[in-house]
C-alpha positions in Angstrom: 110.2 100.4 63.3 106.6 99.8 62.1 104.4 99.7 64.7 100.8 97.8 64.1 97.6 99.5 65.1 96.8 98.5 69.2 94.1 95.5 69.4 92.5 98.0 71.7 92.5 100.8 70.1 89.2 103.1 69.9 88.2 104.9 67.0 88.2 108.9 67.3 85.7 110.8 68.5 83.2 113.5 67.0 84.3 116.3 69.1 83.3 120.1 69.0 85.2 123.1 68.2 86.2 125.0 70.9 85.6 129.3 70.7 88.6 130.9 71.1 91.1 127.4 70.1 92.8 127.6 67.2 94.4 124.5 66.8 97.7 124.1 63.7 100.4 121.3 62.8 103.6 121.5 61.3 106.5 119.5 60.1 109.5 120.5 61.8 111.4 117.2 61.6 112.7 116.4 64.9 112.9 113.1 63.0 113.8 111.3 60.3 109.9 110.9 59.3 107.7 112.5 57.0 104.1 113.6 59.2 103.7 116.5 61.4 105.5 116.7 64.5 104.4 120.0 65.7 101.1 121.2 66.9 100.5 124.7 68.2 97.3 126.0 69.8 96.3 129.9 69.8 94.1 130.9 72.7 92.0 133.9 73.1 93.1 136.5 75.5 91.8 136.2 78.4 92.4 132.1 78.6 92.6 130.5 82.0 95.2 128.0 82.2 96.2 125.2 85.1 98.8 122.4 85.3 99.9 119.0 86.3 103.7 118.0 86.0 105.7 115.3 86.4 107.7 114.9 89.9 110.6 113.6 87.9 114.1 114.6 89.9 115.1 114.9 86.0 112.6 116.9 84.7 112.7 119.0 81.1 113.0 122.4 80.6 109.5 122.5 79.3 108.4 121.0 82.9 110.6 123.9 84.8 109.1 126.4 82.6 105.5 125.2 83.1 105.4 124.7 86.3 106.7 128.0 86.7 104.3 129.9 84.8 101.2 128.1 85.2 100.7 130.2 88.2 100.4 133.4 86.8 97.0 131.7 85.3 96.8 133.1 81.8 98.1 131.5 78.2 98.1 132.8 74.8 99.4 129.8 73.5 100.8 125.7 73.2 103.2 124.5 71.3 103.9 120.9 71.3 107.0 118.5 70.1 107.4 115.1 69.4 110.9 113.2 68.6 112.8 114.6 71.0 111.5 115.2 74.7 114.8 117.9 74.9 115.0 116.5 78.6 118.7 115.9 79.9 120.5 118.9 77.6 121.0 121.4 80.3 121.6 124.9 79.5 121.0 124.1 75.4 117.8 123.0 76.0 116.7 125.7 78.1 118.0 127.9 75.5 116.3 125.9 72.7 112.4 126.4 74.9 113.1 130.2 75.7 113.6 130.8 72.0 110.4 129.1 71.2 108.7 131.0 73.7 110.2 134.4 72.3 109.2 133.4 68.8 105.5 132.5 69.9 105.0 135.7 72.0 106.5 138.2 69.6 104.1 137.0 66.8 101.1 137.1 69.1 101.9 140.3 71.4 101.7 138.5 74.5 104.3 137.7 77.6 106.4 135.2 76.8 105.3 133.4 80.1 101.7 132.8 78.1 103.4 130.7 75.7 103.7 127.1 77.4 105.5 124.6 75.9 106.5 120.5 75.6 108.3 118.4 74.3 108.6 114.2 73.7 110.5 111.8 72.2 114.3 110.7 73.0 116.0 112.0 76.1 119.4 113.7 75.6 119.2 115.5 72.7 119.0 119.1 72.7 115.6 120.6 70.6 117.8 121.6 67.1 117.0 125.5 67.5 116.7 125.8 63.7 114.2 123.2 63.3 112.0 124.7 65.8 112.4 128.2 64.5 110.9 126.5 61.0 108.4 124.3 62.7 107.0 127.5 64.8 107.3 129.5 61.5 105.3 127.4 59.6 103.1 126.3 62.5 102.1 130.2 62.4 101.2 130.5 58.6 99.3 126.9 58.4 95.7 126.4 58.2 93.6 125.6 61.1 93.2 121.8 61.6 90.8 119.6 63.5 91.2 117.9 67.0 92.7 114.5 65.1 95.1 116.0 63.6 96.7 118.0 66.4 96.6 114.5 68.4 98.3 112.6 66.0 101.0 115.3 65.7 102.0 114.6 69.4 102.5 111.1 68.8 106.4 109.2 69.4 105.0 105.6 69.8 101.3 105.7 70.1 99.8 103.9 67.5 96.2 106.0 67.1 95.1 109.2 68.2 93.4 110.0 71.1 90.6 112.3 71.9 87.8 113.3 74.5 85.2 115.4 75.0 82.4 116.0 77.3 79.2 119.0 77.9 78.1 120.7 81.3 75.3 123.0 82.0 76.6 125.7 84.0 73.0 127.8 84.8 71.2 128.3 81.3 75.0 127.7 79.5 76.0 124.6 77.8 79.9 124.5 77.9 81.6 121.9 75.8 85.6 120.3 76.9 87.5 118.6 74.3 90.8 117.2 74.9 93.6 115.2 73.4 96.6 113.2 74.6 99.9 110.9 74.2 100.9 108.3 76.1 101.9 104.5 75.2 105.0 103.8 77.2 106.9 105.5 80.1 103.8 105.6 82.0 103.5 105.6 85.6 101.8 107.4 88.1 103.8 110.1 89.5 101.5 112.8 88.9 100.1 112.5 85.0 102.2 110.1 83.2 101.9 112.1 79.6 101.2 114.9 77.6 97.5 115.5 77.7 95.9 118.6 76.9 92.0 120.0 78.0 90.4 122.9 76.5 87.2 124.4 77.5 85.0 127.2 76.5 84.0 127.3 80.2 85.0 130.8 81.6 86.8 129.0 84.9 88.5 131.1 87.6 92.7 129.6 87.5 92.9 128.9 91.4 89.8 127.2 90.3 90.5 125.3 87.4 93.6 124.4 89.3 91.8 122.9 92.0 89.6 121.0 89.7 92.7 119.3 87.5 94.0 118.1 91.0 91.3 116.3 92.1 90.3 115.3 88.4 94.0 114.0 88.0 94.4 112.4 91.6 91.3 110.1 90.3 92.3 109.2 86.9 95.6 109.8 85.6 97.6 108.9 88.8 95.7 105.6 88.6 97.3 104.3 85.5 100.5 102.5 84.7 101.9 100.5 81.5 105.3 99.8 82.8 105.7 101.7 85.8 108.4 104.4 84.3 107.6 108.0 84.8 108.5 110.4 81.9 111.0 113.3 82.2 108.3 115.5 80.7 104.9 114.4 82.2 102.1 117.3 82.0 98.3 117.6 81.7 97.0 121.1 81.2 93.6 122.5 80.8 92.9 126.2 79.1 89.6 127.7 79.8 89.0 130.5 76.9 86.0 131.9 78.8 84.2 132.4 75.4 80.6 130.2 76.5 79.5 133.6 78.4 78.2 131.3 81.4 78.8 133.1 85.0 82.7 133.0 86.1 83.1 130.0 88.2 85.3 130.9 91.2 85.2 128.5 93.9 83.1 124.7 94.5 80.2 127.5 95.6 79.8 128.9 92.4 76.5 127.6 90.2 77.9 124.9 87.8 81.2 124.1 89.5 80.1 121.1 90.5 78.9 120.5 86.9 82.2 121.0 85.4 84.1 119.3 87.1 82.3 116.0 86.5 82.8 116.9 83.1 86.2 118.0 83.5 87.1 114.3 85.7 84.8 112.1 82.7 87.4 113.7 79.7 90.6 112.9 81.8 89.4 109.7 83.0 88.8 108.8 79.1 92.2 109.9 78.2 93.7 108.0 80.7 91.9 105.0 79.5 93.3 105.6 76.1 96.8 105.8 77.1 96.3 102.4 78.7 95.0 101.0 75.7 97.6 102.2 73.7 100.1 100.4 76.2 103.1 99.2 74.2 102.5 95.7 72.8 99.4 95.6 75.0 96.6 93.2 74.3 94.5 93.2 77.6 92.4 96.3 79.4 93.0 95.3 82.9 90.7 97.1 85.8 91.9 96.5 89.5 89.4 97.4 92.0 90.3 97.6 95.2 88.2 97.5 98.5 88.2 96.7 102.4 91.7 98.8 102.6 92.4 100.9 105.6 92.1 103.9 103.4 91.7 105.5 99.9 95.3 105.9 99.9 96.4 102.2 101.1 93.9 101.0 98.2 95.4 103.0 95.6 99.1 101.7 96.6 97.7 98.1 97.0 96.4 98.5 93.4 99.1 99.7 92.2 101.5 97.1 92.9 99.0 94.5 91.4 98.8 96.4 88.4 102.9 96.9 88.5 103.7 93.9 88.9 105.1 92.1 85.7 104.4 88.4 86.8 100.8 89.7 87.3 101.0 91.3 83.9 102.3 88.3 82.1 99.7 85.9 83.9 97.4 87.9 82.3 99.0 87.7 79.1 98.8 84.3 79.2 95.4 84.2 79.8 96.4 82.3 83.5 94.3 82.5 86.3 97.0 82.5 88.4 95.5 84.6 91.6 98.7 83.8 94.0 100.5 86.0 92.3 97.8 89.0 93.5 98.3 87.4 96.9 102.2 88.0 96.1 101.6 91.8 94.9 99.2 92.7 97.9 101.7 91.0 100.4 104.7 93.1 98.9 103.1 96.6 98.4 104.2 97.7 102.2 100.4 98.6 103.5 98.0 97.1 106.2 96.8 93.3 104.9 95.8 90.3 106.3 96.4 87.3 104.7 93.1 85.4 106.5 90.7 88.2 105.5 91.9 88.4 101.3 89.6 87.8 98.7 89.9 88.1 95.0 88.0 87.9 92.4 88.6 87.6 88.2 85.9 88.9 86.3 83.3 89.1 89.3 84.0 85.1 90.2 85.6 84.9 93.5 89.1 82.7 93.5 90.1 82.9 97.1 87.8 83.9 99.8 88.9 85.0 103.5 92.1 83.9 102.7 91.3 80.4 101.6 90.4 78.9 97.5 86.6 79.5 97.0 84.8 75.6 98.0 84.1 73.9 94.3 85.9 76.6 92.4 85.7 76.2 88.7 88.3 77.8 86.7 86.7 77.6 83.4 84.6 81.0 83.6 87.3 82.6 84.9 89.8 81.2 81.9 87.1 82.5 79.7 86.6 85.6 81.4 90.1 85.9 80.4 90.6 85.2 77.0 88.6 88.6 76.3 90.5 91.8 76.0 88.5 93.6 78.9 90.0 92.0 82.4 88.3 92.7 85.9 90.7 91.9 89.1 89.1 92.4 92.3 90.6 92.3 95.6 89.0 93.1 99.2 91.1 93.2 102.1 88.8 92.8 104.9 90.0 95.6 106.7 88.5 99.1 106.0 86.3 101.4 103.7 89.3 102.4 101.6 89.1 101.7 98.3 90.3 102.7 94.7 90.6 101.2 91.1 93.3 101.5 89.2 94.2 100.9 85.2 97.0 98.5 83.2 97.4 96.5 80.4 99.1 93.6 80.2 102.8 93.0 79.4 104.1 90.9 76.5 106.7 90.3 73.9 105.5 93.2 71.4 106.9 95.6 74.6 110.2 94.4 74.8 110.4 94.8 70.5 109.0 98.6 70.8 111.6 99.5 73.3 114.5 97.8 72.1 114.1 99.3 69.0 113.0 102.8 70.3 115.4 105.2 68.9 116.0 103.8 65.4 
């Protein structure tokens, strides 16, 4: 199935090389389709790594496997395959991983727990061994390639590539991030909702860089949903080569860590902007910001549900200022409300104030508001400090025709 280019698409970025990356593609063919499907990133020795994975019950190989190993804090390499996420084949597809990680260390003299791996596409096919023997041997004799490349490589559904980058000053020590990711549909917040991938020339301590991805993750890409599905095979890494010289940064008391990790939290929240652009069928941006909640927490969960919710989502595709149905998805979403305190708001004109329609309301800047492919939703409960914004798109027709026709 041809899929057109998303309405909201963004073009890609200018973004900087990154000392000690080397970044390859390959075809191995885990489809019937002639481009790339394999991207494979060398890292110096030496090269921090930390992890975010999906808290799927079902959960790939790869995800085991990464999980796993992240915590040993070094990697040598990533390999990455799309058509077939290898989730749901059991023993064969842990078979199918361990032989790419055997292949990957041998050729660079490494541990094979330095070679971290994933995989997307259709669930329930094991990773043909064969195929990724060829892809990984051709991966290692290919010419180094540029960040678009390697991000269109990871591709299944998206429909452009998507990159980000971003600088800190860490002392007298300019470090640069660059990062890449996939994500279109099967995205839900249940930890990072795709395959992203961060590197940095930042030398970053792991407990560290750990730490930071957390909080840069809990912010960003566990505030996004397209259809509220989590993938088998969610993970967002970050690999810190070290090679910008700048003084190690060990803990939040280190010069610069404060630094970086604004700059680490700016690339992710990016990424996750682009994945929500690239929503299947989508042709709206929505923002939900949520205030007056009891806490940061309740906010996020209140938000959430808005943003879940597909009459909300189809409102919105329909250009309909229909705000009951926020009262609707803040009334079901199980946290502290009260109806006589709720206000919301589309595109900063408030609808319904203190739980009543706003005096003289006029819907026509609000339908305007709405006819534009950037949509603001604000809600404010009344109750609290908490707040939190959250990310969707809206749901229409061009959804259903993606996923009905996924596997063909």
């Amino acid at each position: 199935m041809q899929i057109d280019r998303s309405p909201l698409a963004r073009p890609f970025p200018a973004m900087p090389a990154i000392a000690g990356v080397t970044l390859r593609v390959a075809r191995a063919r885990y489809k019937d389709w002639d481009r790339a499907d394999l991207t494979f990133a060398e890292l110096a020795e030496g090269t921090s790594v930390a992890g975010v994975f999906t808290k799927s019950a079902c959960a790939s190989s790869e995800v085991e496997l990464g999980r796993q190993n992240v915590a040993q804090g070094a990697a040598r390499a990533l390999i990455v395959n799309a058509g077939n996420s290898n989730a749901f084949t059991g023993y064969r597809g842990r078979e199918a991983v361990e032989a790419i990680m055997n292949q990957v260390s041998g050729a660079l003299g490494c541990p094979r727990e330095q070679v971290f791996v994933s995989s997307t596409g259709v669930i329930g096919v094991p990773l043909p061994k064969d195929k990724a023997r060829a892809g990984i041997a051709a991966a290692l004799e290919a010419a180094p390639c540029g960040w678009e490349d390697a991000a269109n490589a990871i591709g299944t559904t998206d429909t452009f590539a998507k990159g980000a980058g971003a600088s800190a000053m860490i002392g007298d020590t300019r470090v640069e991030l660059a990062g890449i990711i996939k994500g279109s549909g099967m995205i839900a917040p249940d930890m990072a909702t795709m395959l992203g991938y961060i590197f940095t020339d930042a030398n970053v301590a792991p407990a560290f860089l750990q730490e930071a991805l957390e909080r840069a993750n809990a912010a960003t890409f566990s505030c996004i949903t397209v259809d509220g599905d989590t993938s088998t095979s969610d993970t967002v890494m970050v690999f810190a080569t070290g090679k910008a010289g700048n003084a190690r940064i060990e803990s939040w008391d280190s010069p610069g860590a404060d630094a970086f990790a604004a700059a680490l939290a700016e690339v992710c929240r990016n990424l996750a902007h682009l994945v929500v652009r690239d929503g299947e069928g989508a042709q709206k941006f929505i923002t939900i910001r949520v205030s007056g909640a009891a806490s940061d927490q309740s906010a996020r969960t209140i938000g959430l549900a808005i943003a879940n919710s597909p009459l909300v989502k189809t409102a919105i595709a329909g250009e309909d200022a229909n705000w009951g149905r926020v009262v609707m998805a803040v009334g079901k979403a199980g946290e502290p409300a009260d109806r006589d305190k709720l206000s919301i708001a589309f595109g900063g004109i408030w609808t319904a104030k203190n739980g009543l329609p706003v005096d003289g309301y006029d819907e026509a800047p609000v339908a305007a508001h709405l006819k534009g492919e950037a949509i603001d939703i604000a809600v404010d409960l009344g109750l609290g400090d908490g707040r939190a914004s959250v990310w969707t798109c809206d749901l229409t027709h061009g959804y259903i025709a993606i996923n009905a026709d996924y596997r063909s």
